[in-house]
VOPAGU-2260 file (C-alpha; in pm, 1 decimal, decimal comma):
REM VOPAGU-2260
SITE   aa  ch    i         X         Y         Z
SITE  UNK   A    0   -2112,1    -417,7     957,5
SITE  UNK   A    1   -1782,4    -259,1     812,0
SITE  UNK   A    2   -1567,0    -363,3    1099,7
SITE  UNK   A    3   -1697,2    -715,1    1092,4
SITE  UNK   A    4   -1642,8    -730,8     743,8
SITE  UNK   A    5   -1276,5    -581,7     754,6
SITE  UNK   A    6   -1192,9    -842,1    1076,7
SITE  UNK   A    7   -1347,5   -1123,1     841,6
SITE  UNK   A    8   -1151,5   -1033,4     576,9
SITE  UNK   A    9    -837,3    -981,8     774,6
SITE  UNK   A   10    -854,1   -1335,5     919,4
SITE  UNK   A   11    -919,8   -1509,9     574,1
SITE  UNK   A   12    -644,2   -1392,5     395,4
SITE  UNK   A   13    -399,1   -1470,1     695,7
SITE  UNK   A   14    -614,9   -1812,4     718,2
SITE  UNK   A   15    -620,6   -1856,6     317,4
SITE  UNK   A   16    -416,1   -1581,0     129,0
SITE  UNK   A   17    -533,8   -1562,8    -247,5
SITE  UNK   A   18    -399,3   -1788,6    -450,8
SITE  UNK   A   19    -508,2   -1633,5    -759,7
SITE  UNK   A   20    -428,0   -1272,6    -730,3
SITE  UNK   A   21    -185,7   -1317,6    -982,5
SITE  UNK   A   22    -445,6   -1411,3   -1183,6
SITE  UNK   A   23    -675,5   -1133,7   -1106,0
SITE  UNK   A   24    -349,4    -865,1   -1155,3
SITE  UNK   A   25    -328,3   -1035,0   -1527,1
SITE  UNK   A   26    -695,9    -951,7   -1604,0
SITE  UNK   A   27    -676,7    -653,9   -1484,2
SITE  UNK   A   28    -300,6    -591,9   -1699,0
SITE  UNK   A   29    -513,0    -728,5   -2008,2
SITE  UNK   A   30    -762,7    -483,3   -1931,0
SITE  UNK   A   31    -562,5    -182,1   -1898,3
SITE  UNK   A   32    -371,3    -290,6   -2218,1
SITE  UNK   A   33    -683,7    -281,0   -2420,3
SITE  UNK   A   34    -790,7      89,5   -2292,4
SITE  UNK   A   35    -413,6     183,4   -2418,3
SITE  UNK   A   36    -479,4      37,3   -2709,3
SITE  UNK   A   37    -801,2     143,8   -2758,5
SITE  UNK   A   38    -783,0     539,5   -2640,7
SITE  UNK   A   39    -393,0     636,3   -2636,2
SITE  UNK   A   40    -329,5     876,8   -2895,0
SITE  UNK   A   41    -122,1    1044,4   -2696,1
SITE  UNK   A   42    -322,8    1321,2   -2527,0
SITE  UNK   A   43    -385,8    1376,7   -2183,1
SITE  UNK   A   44    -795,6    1376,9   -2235,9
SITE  UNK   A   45    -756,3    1050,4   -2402,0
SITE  UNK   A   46    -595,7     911,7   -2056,7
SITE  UNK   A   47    -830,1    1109,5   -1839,6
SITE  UNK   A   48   -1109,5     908,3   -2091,4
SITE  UNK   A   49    -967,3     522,0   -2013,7
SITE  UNK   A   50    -929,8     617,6   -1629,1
SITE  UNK   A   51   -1315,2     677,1   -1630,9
SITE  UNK   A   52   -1426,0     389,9   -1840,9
SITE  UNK   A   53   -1191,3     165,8   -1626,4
SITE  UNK   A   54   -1291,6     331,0   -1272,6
SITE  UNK   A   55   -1687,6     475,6   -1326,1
SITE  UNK   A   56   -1843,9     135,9   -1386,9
SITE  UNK   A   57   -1664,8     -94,6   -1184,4
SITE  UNK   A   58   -1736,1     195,0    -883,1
SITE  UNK   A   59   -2081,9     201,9    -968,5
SITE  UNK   A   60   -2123,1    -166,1   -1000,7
SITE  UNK   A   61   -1969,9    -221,5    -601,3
SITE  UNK   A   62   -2207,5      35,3    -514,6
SITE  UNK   A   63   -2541,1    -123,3    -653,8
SITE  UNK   A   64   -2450,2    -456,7    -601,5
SITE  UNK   A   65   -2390,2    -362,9    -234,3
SITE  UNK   A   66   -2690,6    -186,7    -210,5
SITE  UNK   A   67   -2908,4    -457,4    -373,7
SITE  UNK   A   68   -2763,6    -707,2    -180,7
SITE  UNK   A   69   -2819,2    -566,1      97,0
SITE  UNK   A   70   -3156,7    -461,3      89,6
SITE  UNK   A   71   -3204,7    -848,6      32,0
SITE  UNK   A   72   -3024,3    -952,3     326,1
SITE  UNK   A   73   -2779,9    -774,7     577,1
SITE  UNK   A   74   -2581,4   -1028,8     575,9
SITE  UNK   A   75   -2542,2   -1085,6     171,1
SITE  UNK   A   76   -2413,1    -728,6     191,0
SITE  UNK   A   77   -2168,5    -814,8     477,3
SITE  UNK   A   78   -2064,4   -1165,8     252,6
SITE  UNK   A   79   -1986,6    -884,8     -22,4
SITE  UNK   A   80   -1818,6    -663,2     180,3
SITE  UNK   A   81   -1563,7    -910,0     282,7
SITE  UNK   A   82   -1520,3   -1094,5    -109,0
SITE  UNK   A   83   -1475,9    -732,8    -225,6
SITE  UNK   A   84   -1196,0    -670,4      63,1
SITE  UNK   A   85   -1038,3    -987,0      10,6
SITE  UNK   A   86    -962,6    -924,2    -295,1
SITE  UNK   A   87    -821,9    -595,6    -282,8
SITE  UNK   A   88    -637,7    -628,4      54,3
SITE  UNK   A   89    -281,4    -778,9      53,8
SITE  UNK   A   90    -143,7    -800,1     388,6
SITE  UNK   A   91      -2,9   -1159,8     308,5
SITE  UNK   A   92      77,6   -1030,6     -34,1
SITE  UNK   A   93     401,3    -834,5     103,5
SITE  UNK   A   94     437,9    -992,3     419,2
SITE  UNK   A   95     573,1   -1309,9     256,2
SITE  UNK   A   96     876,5   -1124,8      97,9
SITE  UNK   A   97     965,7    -960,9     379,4
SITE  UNK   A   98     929,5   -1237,7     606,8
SITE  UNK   A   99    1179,4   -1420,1     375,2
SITE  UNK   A  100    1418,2   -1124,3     340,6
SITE  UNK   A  101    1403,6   -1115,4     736,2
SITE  UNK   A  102    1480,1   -1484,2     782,5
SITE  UNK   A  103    1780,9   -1447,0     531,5
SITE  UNK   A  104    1944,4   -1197,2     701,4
SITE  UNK   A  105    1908,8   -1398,7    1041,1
SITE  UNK   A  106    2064,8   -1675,1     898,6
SITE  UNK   A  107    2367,9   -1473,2     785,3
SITE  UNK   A  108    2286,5   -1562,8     403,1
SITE  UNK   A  109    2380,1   -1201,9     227,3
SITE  UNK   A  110    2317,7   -1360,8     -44,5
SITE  UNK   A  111    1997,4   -1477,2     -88,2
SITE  UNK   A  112    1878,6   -1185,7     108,3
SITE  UNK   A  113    1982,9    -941,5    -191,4
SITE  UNK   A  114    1807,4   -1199,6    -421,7
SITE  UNK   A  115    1499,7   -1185,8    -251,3
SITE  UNK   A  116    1550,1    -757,0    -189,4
SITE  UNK   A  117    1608,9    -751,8    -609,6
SITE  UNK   A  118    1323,4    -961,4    -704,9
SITE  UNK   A  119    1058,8    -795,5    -443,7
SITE  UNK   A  120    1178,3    -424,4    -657,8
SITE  UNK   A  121    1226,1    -596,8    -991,9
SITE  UNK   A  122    1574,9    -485,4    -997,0
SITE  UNK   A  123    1792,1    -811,1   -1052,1
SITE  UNK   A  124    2157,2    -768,1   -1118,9
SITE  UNK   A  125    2239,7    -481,5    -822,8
SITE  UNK   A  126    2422,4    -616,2    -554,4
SITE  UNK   A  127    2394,7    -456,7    -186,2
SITE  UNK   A  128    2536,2    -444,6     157,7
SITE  UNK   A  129    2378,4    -602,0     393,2
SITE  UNK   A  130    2231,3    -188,8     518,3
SITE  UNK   A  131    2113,5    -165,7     199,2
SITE  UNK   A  132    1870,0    -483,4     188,6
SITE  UNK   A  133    1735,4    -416,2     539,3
SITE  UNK   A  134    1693,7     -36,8     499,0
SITE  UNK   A  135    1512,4    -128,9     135,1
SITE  UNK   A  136    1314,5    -403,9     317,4
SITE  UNK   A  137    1191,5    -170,3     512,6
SITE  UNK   A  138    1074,0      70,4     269,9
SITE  UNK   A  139     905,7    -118,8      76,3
SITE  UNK   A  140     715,6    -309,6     362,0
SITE  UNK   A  141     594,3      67,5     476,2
SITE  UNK   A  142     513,4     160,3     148,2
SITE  UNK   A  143     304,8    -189,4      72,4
SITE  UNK   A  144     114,5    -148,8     417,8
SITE  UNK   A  145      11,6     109,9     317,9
SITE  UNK   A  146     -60,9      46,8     -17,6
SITE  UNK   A  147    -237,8    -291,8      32,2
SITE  UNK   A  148    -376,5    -262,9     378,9
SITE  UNK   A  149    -423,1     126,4     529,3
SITE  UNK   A  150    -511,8     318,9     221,3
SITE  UNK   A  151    -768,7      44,1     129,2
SITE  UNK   A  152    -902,1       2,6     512,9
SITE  UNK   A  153    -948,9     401,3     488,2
SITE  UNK   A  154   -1097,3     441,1     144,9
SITE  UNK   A  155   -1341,4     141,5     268,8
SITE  UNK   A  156   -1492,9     385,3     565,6
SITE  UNK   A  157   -1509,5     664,0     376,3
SITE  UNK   A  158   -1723,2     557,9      86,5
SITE  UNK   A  159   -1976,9     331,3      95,1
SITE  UNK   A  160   -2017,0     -62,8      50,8
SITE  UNK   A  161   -1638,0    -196,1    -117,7
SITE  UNK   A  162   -1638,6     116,7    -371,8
SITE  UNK   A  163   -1384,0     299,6    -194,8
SITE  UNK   A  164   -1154,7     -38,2     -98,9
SITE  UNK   A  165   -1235,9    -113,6    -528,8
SITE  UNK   A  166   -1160,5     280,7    -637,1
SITE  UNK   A  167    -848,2     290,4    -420,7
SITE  UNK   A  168    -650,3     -33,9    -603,8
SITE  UNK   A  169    -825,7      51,1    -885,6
SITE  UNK   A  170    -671,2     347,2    -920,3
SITE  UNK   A  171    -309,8     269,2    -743,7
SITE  UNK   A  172    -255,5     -21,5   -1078,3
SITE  UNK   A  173    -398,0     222,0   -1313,1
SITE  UNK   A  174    -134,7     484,7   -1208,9
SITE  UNK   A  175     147,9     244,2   -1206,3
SITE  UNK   A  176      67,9      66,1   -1521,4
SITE  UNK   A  177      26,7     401,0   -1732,7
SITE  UNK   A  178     274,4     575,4   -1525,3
SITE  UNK   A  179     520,9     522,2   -1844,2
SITE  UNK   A  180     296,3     663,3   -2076,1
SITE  UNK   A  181     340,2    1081,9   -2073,2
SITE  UNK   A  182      65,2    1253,2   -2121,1
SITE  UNK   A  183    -150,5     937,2   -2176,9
SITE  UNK   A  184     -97,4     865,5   -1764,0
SITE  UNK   A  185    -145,1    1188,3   -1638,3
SITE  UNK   A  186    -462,3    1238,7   -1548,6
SITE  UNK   A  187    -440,0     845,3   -1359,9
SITE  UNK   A  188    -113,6     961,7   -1190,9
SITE  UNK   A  189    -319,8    1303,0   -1044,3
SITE  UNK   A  190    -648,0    1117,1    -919,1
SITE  UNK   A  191    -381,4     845,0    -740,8
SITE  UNK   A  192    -224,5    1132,5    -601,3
SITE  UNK   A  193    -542,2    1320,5    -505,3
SITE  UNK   A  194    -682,0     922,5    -357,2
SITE  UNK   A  195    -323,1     929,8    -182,4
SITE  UNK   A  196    -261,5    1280,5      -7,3
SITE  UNK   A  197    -548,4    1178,4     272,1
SITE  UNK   A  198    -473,5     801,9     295,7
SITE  UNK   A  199     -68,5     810,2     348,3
SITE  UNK   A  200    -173,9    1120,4     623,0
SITE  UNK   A  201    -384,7     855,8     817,9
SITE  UNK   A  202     -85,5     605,7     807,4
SITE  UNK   A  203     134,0     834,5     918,0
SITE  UNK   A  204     -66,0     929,9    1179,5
SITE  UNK   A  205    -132,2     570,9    1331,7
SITE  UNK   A  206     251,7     505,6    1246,0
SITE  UNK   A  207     311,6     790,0    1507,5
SITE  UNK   A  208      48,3     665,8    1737,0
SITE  UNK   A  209     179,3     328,8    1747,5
SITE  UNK   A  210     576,1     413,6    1795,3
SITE  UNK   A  211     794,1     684,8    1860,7
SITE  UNK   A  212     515,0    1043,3    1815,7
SITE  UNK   A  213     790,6    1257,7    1849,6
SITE  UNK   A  214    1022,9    1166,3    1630,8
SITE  UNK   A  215     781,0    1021,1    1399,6
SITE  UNK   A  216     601,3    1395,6    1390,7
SITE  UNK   A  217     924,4    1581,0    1347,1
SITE  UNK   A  218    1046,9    1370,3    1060,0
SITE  UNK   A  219     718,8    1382,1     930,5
SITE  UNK   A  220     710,0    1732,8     867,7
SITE  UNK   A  221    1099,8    1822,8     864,0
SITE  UNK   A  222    1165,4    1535,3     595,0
SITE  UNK   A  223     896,5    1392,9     384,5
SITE  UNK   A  224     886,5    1686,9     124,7
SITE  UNK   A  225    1186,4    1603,9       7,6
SITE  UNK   A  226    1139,4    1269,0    -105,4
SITE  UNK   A  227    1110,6    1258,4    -523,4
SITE  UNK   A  228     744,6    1104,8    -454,7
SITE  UNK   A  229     596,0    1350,0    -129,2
SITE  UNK   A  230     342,7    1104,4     -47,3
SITE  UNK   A  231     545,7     805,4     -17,6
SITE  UNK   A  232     760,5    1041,1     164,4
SITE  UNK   A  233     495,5    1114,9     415,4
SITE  UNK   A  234     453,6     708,3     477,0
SITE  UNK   A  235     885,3     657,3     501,0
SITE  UNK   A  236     947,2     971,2     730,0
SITE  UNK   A  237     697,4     900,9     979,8
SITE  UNK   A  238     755,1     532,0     989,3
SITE  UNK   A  239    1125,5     560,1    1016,1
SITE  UNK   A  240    1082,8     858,4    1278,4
SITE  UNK   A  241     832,5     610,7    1485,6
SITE  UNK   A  242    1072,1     306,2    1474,3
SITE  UNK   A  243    1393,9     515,9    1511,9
SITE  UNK   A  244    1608,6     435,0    1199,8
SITE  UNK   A  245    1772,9     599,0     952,5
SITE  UNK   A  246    1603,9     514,9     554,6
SITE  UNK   A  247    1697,4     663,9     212,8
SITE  UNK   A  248    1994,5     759,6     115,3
SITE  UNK   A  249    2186,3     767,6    -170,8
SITE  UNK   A  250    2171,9     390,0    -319,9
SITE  UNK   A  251    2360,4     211,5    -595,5
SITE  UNK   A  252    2191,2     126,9    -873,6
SITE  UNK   A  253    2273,0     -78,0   -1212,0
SITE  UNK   A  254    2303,9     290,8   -1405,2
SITE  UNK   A  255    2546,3     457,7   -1086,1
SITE  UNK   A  256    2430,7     612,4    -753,8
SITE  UNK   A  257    2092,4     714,3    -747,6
SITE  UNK   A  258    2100,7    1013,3    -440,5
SITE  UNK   A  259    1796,2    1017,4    -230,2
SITE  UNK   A  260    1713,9    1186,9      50,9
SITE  UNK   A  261    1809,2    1029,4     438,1
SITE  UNK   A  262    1501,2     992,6     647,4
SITE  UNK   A  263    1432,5     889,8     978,0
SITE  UNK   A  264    1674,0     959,2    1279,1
SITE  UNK   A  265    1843,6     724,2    1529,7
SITE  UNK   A  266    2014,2     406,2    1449,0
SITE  UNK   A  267    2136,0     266,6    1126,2
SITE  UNK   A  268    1925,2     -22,8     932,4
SITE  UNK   A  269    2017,2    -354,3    1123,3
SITE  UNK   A  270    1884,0    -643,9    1150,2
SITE  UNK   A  271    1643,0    -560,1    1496,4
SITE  UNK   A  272    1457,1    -299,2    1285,7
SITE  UNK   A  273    1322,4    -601,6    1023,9
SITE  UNK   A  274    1175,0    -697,8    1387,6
SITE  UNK   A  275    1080,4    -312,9    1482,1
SITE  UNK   A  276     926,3    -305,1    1157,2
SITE  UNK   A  277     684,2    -639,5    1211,5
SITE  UNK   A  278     585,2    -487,6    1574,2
SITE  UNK   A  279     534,8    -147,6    1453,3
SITE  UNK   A  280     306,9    -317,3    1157,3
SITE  UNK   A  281      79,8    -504,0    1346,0
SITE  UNK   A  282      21,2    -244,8    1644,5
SITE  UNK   A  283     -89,4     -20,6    1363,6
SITE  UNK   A  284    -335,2    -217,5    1213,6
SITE  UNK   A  285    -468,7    -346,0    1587,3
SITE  UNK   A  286    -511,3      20,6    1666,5
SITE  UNK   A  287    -689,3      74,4    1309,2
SITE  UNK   A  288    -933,0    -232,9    1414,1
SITE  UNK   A  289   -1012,4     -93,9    1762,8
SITE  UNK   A  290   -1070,0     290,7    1668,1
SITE  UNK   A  291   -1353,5     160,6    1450,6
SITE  UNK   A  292   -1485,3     -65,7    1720,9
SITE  UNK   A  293   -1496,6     222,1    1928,8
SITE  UNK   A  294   -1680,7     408,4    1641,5
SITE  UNK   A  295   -1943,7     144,0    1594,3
SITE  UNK   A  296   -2027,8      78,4    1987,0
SITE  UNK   A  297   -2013,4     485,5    2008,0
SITE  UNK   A  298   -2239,3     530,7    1683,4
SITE  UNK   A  299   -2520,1     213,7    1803,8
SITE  UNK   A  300   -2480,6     396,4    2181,0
């Protein structure tokens, strides 16, 4: 039933992407804005205390209502299953950015492709080369797949019903909402990162599949430890190494030059790789779809 329920899903948001996930990201800001509220006084138990009243019961509540709902009907469950990954999958969410970034730079319009680049970051003001956009573009559509597709596909499998698709965003907003917040965020910032280390190793991994292994492997493990956030690093190493272009590096920013780390080997960002990107993308999540076919005919065999 998961694999229906993740194809289902899939196809409706391509079909119908969410109109109202802004919406839903502005409950869930007023929520998180009450627990500050309510519990930060500035201590790292109080944090560790909103996490679990924000996380426990809405985990809990996926579970039972899965359970119940299925023990009612198989198919109410599977109805469930896909509402709940509908809602907390966002292939469309990033692809429309980047699909507007990459018809930009096709067109030759610098311009509007640095607008787009600075709005998708929520950085406006810095003004890039045309390198810069692409290699950014390409970052962040890595770091959103996984974010809003693989980590949520693999947190889905593992636990049961939605609760692991709901725990995984769930805690990814928490983290970046309180991430601001000292001591207050710390304990939201850890359970991300423990949620994290598995799910960016499984992107990785189909990332390497799906392109380049090699390279994707070597930059993998030569590279991503270096990058200020390791996990993200995992996700930008092995994507770069699999495509064969070159990401990070130092980058201008509104304050001066902020120096990161180069990643990747090969080619410099161009405009092909916004392609490279799209195909390497979409072979990964095929891939994703068809090991767990395999897995279901193999587990009813």
């Amino acid at each position: 039933m998961g694999i229906v329920a993740i194809i289902a899903a899939l196809l409706l948001e391509q079909w119908r992407p969410l109109a109202e996930r802004t919406a839903v990201a502005a409950a869930l800001g007023g929520f998180a804005g009450w627990l500050e509220r309510s519990f930060n006084a500035g201590e790292a138990r109080h944090g560790a205390i909103a996490w679990l009243v924000a996380v426990v019961p809405a985990l809990a509540g996926a579970i039972l209502i899965h359970a119940l709902l299925a023990g009612l009907s198989p198919l109410l469950g599977l109805l469930f299953d896909v509402a709940a990954l509908y809602l907390t999958l966002g292939f469309r969410q990033f692809s429309h950015s980047f699909t507007a970034i990459q018809a930009a730079i096709r067109e030759g319009e610098l311009e509007r492709a640095q607008s787009l680049i600075s709005g998708w970051r929520g950085e406006p003001g810095v003004l890039r080369s045309r390198e810069e956009v692409i290699r950014l573009a390409i970052e962040e559509a890595l770091i959103a797949s996984h974010r809003h597709v693989f980590g949520v596909l693999l947190w889905y499998v593992v636990l049961p019903g939605p609760s692991g698709a709901i725990l995984y965003r769930l805690a990814a907003f928490l983290a970046r909402r309180w991430q601001d917040l000292g001591a207050f965020g710390g304990f939201a910032r850890k359970a991300f990162f423990v949620l994290e280390w598995p799910a960016v190793r499984f992107t990785a991994a189909v990332f390497a599949v799906v392109g380049d292994f090699e390279d994707a492997a070597y930059c993998w493990r030569t590279q991503a430890r270096s990058w200020p956030d390791p996990n993200a690093g995992v996700v930008l190493a092995a994507g770069a190494g699999a495509m064969g272009v070159r990401l990070g590096m130092p980058l201008q920013e509104i304050e001066g030059m902020r120096p990161r780390p180069e990643l990747g080997v090969g080619e410099p960002a161009d405009g092909p790789f916004l392609d490279s990107t799209v195909g390497l993308l979409w072979r990964a999540l095929v891939v994703w779809v068809f090991a767990l076919i395999v897995i279901g005919v193999v587990r009813l065999l």
